[in-house]
mmCIF file of the N, C-alpha and C atoms, coordinates in Angstrom:
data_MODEL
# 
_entry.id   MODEL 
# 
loop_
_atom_site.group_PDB 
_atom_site.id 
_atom_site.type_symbol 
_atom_site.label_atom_id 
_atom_site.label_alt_id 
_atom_site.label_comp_id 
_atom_site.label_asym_id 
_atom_site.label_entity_id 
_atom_site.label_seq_id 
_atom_site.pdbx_PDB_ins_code 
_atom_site.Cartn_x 
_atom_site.Cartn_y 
_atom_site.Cartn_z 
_atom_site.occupancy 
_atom_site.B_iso_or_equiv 
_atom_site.pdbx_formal_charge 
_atom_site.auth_seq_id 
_atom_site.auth_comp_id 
_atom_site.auth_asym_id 
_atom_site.auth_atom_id 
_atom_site.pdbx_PDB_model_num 
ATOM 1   N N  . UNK A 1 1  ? 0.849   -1.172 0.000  1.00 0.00 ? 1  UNK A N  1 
ATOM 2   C CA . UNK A 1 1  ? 0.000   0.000  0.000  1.00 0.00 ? 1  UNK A CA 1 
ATOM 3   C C  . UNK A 1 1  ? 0.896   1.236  0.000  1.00 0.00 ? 1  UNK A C  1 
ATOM 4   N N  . UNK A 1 2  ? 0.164   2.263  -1.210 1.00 0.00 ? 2  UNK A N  1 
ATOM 5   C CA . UNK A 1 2  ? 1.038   2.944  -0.937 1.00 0.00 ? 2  UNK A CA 1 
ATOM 6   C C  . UNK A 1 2  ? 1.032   4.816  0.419  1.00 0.00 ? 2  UNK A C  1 
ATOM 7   N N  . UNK A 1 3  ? -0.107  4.518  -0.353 1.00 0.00 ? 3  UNK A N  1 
ATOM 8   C CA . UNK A 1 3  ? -0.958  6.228  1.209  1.00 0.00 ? 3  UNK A CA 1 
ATOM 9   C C  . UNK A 1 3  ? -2.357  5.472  1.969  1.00 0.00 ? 3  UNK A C  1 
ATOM 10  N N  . UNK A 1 4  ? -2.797  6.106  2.445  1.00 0.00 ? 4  UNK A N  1 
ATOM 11  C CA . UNK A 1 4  ? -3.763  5.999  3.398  1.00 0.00 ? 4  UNK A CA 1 
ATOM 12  C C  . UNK A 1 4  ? -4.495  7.633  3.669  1.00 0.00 ? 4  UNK A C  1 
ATOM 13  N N  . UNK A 1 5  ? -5.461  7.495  3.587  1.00 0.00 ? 5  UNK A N  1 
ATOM 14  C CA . UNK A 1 5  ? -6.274  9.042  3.872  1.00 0.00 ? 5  UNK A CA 1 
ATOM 15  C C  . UNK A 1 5  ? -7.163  8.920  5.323  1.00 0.00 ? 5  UNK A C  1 
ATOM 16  N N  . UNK A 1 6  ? -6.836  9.991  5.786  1.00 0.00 ? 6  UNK A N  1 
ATOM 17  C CA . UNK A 1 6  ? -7.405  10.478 6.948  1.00 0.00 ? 6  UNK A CA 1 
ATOM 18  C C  . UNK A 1 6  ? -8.476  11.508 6.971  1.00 0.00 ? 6  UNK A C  1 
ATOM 19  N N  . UNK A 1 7  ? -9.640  11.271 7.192  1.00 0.00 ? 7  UNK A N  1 
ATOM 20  C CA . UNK A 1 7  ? -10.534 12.666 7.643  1.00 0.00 ? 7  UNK A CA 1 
ATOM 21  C C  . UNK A 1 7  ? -10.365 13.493 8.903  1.00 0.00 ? 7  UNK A C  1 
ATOM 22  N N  . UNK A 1 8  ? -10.448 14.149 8.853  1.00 0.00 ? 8  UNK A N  1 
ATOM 23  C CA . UNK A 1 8  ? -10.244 14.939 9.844  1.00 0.00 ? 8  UNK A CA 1 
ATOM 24  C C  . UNK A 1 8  ? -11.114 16.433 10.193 1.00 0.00 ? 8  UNK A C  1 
ATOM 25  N N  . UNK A 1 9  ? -11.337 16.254 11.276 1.00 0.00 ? 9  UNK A N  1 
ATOM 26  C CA . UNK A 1 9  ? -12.484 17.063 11.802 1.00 0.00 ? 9  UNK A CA 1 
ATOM 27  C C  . UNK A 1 9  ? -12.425 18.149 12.921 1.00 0.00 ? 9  UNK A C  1 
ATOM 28  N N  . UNK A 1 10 ? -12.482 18.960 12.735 1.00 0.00 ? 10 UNK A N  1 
ATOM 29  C CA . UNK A 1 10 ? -12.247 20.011 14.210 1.00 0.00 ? 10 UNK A CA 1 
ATOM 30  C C  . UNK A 1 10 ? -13.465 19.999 14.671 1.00 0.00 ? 10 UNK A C  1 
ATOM 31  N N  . UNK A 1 11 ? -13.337 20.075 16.166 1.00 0.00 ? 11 UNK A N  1 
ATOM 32  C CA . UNK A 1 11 ? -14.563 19.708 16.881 1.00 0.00 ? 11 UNK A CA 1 
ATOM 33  C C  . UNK A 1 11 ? -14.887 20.945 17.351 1.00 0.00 ? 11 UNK A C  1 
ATOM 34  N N  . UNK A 1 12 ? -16.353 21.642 16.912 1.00 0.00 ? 12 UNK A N  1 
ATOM 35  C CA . UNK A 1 12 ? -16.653 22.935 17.483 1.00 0.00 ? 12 UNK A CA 1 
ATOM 36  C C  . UNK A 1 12 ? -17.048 23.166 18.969 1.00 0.00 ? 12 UNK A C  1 
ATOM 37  N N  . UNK A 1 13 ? -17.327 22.222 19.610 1.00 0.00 ? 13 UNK A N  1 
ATOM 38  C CA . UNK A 1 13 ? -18.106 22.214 20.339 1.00 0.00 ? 13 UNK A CA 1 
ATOM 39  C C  . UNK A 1 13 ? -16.920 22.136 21.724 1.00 0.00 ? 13 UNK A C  1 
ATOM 40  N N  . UNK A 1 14 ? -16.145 20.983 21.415 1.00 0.00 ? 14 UNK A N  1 
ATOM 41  C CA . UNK A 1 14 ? -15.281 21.161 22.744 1.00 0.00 ? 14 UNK A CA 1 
ATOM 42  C C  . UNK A 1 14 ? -13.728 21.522 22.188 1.00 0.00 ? 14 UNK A C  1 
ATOM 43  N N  . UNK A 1 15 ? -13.595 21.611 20.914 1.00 0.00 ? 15 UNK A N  1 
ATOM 44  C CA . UNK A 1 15 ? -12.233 22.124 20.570 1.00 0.00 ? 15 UNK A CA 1 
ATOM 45  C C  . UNK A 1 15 ? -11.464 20.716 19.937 1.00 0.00 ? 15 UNK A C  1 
ATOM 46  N N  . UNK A 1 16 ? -10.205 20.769 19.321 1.00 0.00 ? 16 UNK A N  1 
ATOM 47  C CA . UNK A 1 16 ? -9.649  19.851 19.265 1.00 0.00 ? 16 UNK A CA 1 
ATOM 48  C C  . UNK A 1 16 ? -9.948  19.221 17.816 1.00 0.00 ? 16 UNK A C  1 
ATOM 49  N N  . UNK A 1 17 ? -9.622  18.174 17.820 1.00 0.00 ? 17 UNK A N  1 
ATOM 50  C CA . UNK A 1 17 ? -9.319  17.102 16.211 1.00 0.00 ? 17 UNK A CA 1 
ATOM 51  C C  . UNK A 1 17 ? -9.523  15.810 16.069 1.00 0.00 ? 17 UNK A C  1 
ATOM 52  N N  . UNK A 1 18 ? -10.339 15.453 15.088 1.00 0.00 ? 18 UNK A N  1 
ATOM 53  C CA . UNK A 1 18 ? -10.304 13.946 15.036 1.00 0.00 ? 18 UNK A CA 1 
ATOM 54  C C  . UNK A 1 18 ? -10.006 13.454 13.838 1.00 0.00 ? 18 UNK A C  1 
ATOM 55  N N  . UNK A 1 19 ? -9.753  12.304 13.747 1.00 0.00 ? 19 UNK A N  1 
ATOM 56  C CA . UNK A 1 19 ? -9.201  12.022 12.402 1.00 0.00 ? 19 UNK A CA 1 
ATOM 57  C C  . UNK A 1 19 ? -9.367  10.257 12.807 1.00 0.00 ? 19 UNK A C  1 
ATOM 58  N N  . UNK A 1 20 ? -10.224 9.899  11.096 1.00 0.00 ? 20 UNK A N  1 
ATOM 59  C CA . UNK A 1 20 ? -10.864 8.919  10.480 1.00 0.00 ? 20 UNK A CA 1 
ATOM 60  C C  . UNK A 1 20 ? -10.063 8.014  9.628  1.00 0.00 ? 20 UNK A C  1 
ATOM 61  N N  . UNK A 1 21 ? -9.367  6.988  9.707  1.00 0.00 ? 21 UNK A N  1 
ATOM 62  C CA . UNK A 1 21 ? -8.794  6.795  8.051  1.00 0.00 ? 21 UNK A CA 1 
ATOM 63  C C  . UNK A 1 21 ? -10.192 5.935  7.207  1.00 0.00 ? 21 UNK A C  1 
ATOM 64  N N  . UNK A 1 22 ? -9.896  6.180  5.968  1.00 0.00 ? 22 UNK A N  1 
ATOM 65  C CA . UNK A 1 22 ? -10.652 5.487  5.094  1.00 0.00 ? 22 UNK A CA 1 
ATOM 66  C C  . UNK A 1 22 ? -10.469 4.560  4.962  1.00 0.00 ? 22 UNK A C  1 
ATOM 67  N N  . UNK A 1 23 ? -11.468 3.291  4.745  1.00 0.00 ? 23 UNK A N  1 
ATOM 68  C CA . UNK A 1 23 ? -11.475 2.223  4.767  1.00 0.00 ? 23 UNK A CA 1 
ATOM 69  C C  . UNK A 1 23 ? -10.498 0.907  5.591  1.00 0.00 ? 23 UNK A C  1 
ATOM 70  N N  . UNK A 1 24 ? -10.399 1.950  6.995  1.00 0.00 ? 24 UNK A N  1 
ATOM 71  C CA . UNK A 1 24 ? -9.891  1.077  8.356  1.00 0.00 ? 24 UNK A CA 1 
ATOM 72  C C  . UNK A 1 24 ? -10.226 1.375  9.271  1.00 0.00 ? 24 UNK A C  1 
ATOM 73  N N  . UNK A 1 25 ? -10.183 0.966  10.143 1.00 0.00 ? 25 UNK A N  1 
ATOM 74  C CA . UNK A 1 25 ? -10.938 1.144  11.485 1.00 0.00 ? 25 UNK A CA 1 
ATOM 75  C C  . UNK A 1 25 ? -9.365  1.761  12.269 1.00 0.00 ? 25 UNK A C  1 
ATOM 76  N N  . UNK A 1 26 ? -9.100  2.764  11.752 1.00 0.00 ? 26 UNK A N  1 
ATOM 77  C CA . UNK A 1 26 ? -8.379  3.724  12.646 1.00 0.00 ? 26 UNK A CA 1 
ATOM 78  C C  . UNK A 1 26 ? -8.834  4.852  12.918 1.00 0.00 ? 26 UNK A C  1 
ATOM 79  N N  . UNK A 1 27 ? -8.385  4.959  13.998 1.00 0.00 ? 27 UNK A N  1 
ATOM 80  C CA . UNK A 1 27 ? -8.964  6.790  14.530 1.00 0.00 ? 27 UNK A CA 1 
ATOM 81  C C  . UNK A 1 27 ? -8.324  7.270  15.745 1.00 0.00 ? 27 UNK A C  1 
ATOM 82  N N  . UNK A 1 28 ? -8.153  8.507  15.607 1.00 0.00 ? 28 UNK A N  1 
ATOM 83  C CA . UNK A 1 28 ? -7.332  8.940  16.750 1.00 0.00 ? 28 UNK A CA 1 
ATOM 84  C C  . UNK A 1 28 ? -8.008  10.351 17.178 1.00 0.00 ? 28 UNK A C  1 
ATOM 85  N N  . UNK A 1 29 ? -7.551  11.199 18.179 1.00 0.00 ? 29 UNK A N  1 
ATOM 86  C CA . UNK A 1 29 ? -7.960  13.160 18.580 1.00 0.00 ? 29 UNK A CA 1 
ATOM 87  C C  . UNK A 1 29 ? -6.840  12.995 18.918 1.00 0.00 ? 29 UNK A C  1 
ATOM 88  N N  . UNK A 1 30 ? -7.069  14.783 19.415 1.00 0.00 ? 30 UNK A N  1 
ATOM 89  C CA . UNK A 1 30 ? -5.896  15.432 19.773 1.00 0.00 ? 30 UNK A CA 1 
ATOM 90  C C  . UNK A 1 30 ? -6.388  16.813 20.029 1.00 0.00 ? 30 UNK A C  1 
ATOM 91  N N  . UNK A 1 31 ? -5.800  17.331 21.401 1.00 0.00 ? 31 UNK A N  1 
ATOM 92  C CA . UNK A 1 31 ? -6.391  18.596 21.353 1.00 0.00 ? 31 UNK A CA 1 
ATOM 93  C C  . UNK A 1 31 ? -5.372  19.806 20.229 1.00 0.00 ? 31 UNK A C  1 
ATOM 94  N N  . UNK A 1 32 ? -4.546  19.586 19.846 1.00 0.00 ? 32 UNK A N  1 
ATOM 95  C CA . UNK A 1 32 ? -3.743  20.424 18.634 1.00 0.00 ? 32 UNK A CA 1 
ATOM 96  C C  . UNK A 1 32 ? -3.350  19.641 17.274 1.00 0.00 ? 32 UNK A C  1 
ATOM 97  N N  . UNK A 1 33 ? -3.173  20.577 16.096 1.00 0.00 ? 33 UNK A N  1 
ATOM 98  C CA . UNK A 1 33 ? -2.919  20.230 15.339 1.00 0.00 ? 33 UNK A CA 1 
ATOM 99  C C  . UNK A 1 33 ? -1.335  18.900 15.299 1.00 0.00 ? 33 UNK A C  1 
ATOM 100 N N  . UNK A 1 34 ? -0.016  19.768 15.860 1.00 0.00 ? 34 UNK A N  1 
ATOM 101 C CA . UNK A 1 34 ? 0.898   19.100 16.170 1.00 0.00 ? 34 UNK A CA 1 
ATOM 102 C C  . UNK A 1 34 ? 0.373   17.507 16.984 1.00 0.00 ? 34 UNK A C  1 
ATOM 103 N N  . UNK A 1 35 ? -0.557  17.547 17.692 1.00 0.00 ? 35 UNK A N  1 
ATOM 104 C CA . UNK A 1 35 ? -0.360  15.985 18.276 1.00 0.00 ? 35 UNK A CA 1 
ATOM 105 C C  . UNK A 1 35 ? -1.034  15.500 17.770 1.00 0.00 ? 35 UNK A C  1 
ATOM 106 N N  . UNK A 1 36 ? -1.810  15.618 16.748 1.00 0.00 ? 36 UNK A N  1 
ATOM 107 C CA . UNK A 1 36 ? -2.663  14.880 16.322 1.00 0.00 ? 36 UNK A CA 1 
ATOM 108 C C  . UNK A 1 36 ? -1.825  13.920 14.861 1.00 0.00 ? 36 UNK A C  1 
ATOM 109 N N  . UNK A 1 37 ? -0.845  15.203 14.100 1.00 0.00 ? 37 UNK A N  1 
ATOM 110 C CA . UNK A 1 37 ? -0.139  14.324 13.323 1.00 0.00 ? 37 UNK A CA 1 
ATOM 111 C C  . UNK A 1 37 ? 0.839   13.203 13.981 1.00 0.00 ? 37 UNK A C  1 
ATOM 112 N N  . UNK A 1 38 ? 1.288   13.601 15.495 1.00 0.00 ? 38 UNK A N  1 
ATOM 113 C CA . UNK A 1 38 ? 1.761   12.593 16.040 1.00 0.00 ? 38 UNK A CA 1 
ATOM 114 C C  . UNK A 1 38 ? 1.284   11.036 16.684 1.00 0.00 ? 38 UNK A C  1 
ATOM 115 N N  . UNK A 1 39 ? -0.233  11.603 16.866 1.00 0.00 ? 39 UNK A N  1 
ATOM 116 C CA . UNK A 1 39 ? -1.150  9.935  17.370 1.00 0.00 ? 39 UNK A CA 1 
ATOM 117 C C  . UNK A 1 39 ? -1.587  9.400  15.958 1.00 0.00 ? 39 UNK A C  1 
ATOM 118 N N  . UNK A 1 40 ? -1.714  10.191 14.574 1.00 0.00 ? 40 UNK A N  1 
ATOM 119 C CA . UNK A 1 40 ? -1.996  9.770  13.153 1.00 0.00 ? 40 UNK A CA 1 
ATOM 120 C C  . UNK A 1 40 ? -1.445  8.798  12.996 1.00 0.00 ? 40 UNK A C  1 
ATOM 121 N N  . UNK A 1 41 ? 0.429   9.133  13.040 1.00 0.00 ? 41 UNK A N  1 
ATOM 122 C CA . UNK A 1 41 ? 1.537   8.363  12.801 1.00 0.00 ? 41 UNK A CA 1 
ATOM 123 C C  . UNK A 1 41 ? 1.392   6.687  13.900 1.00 0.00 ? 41 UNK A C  1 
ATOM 124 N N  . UNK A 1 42 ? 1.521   7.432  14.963 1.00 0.00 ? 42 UNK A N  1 
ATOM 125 C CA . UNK A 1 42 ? 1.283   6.196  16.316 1.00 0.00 ? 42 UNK A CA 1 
ATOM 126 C C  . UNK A 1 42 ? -0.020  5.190  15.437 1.00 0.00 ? 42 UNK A C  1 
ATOM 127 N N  . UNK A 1 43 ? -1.033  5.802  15.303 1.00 0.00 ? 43 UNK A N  1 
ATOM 128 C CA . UNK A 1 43 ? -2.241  5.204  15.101 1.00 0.00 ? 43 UNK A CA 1 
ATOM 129 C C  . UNK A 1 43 ? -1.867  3.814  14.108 1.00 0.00 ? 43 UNK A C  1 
ATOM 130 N N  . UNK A 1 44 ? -1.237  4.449  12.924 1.00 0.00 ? 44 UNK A N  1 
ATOM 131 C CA . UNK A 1 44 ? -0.713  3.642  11.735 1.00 0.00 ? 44 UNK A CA 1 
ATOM 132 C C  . UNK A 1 44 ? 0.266   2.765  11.863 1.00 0.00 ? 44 UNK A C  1 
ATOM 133 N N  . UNK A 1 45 ? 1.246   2.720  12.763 1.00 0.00 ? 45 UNK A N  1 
ATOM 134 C CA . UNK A 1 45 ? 2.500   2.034  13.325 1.00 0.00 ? 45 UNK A CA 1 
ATOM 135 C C  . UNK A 1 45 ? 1.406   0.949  13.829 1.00 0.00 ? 45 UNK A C  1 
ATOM 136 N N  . UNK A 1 46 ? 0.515   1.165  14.621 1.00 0.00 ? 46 UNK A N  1 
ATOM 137 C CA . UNK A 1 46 ? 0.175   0.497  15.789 1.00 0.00 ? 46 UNK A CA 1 
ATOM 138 C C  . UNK A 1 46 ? -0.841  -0.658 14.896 1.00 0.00 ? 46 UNK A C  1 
ATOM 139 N N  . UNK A 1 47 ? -1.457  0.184  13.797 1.00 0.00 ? 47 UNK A N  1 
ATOM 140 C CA . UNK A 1 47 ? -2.442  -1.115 13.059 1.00 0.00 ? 47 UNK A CA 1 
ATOM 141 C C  . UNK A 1 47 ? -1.904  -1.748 12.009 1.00 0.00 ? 47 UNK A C  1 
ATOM 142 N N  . UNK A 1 48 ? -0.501  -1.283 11.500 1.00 0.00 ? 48 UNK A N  1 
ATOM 143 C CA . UNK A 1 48 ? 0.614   -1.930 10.817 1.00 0.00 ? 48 UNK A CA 1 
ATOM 144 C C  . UNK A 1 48 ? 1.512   -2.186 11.320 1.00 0.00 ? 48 UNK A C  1 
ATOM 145 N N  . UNK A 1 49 ? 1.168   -3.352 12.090 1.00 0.00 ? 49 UNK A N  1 
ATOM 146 C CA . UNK A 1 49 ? 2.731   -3.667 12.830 1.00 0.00 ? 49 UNK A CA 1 
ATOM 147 C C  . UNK A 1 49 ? 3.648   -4.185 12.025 1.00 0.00 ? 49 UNK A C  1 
ATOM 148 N N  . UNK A 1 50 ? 3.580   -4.708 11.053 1.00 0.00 ? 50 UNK A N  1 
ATOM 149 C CA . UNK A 1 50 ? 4.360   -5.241 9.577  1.00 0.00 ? 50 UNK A CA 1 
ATOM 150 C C  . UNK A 1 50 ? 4.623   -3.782 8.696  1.00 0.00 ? 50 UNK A C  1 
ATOM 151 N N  . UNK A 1 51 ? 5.995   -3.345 9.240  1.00 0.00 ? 51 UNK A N  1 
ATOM 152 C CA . UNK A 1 51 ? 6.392   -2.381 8.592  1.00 0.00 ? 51 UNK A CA 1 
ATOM 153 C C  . UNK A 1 51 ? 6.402   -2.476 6.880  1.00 0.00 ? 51 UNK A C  1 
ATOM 154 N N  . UNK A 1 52 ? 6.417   -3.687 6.728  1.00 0.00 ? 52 UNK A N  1 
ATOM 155 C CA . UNK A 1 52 ? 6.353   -3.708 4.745  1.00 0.00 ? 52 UNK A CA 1 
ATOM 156 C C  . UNK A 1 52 ? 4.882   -3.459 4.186  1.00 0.00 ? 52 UNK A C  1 
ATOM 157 N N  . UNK A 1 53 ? 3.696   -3.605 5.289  1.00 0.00 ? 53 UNK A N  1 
ATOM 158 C CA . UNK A 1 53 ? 2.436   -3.810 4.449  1.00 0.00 ? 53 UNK A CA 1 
ATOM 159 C C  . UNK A 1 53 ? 2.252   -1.840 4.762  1.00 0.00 ? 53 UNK A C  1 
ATOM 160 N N  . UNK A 1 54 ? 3.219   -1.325 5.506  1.00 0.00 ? 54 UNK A N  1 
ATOM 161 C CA . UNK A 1 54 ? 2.407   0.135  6.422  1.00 0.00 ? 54 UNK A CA 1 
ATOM 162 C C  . UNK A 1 54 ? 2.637   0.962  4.801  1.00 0.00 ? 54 UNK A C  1 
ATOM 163 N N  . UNK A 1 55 ? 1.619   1.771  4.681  1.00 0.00 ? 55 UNK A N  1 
ATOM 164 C CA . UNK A 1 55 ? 1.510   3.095  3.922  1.00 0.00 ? 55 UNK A CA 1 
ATOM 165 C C  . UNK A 1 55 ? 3.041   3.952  3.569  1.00 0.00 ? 55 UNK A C  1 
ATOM 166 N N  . UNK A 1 56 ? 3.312   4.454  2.615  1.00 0.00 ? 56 UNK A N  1 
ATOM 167 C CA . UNK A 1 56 ? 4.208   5.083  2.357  1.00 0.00 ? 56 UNK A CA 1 
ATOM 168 C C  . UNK A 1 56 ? 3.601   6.722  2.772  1.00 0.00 ? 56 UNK A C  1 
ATOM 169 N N  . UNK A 1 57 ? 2.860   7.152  2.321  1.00 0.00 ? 57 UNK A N  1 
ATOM 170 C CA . UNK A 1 57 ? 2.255   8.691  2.439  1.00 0.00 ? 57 UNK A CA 1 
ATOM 171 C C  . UNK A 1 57 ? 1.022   8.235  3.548  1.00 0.00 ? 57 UNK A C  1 
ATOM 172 N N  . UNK A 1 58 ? 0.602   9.288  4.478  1.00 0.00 ? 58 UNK A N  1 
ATOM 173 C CA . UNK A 1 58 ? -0.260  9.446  5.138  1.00 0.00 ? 58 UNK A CA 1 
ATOM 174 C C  . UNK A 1 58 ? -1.224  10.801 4.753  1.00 0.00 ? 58 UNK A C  1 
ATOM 175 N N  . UNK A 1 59 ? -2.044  10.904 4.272  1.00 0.00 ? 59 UNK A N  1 
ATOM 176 C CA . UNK A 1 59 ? -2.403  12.428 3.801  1.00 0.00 ? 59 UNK A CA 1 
ATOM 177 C C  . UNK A 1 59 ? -3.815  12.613 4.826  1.00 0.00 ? 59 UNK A C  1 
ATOM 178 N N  . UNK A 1 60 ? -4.069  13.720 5.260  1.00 0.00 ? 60 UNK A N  1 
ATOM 179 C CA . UNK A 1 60 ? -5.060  14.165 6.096  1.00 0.00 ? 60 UNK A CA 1 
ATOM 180 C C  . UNK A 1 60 ? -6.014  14.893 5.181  1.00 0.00 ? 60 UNK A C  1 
ATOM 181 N N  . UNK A 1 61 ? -7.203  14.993 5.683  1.00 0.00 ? 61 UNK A N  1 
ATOM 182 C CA . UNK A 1 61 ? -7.464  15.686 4.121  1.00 0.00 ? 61 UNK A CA 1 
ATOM 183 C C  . UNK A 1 61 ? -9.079  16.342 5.581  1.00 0.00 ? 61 UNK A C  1 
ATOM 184 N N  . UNK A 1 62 ? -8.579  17.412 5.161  1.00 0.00 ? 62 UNK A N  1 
ATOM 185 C CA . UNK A 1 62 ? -9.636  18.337 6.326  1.00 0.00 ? 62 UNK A CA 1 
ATOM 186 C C  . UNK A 1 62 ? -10.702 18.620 6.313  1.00 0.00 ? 62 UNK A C  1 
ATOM 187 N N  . UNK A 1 63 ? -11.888 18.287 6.544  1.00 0.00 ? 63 UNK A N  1 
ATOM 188 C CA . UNK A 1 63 ? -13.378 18.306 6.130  1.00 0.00 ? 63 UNK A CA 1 
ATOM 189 C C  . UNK A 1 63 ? -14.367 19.503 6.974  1.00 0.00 ? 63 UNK A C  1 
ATOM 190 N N  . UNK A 1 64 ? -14.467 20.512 6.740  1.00 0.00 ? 64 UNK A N  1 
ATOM 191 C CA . UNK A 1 64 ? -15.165 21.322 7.184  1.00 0.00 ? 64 UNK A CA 1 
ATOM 192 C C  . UNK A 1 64 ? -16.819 21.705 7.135  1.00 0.00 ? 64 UNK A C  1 
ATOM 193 N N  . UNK A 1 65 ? -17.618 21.156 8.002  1.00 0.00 ? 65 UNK A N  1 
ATOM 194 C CA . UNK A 1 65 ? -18.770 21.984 8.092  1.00 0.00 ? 65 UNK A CA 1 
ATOM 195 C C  . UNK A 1 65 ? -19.672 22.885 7.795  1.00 0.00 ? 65 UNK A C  1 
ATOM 196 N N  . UNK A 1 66 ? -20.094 23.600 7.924  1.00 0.00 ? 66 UNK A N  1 
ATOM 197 C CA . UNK A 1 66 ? -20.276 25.298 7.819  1.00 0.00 ? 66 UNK A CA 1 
ATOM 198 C C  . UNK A 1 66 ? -21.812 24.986 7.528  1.00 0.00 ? 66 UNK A C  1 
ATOM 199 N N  . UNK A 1 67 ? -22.488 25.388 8.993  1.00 0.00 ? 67 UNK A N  1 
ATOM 200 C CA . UNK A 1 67 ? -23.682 25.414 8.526  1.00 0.00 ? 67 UNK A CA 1 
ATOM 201 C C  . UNK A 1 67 ? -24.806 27.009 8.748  1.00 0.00 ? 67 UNK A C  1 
ATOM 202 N N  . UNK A 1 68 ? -25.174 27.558 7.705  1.00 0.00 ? 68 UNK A N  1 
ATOM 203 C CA . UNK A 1 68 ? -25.563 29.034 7.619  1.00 0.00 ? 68 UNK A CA 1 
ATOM 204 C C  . UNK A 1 68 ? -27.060 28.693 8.246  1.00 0.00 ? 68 UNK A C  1 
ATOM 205 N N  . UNK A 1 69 ? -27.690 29.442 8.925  1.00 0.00 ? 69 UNK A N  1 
ATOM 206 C CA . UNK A 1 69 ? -29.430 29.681 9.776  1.00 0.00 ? 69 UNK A CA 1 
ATOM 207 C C  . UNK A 1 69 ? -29.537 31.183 8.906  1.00 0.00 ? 69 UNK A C  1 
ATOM 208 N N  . UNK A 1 70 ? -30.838 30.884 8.965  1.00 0.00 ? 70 UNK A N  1 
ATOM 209 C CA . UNK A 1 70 ? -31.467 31.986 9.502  1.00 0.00 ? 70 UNK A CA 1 
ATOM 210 C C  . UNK A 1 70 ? -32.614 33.395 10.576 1.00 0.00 ? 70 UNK A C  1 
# 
């Protein structure tokens, strides 16, 4: 394999980050940007313990909200 994609979500409500990968049952938070690429990485080590099958690229890909009232 060569990447793996992550969703990732800022949480309005209590702050902070989550992040989804696609089509695995990984997931990690973080209350900052910086630790969150660091539990991403952890996350992926940890469900590829076979360093030959793990992802070459990890890409986050940021999904934003935005909902307008009136």
């Amino acid at each position: 394999m060569s990447e793996i994609i992550f969703d990732v979500r800022e949480e309005e409500v209590d702050g902070g980050f989550t992040a989804s990968a696609l089509g695995y049952g990984i997931h990690t938070q973080a209350e900052s940007m910086e630790e969150l690429r660091v539990n991403v990485r952890e996350a992926v080590d940890c469900y590829f313990d076979d360093g030959d099958k793990a992802p070459q690229v990890i890409r986050l890909h940021f999904v934003r909200d935005e909902v307008l009232a009136r």
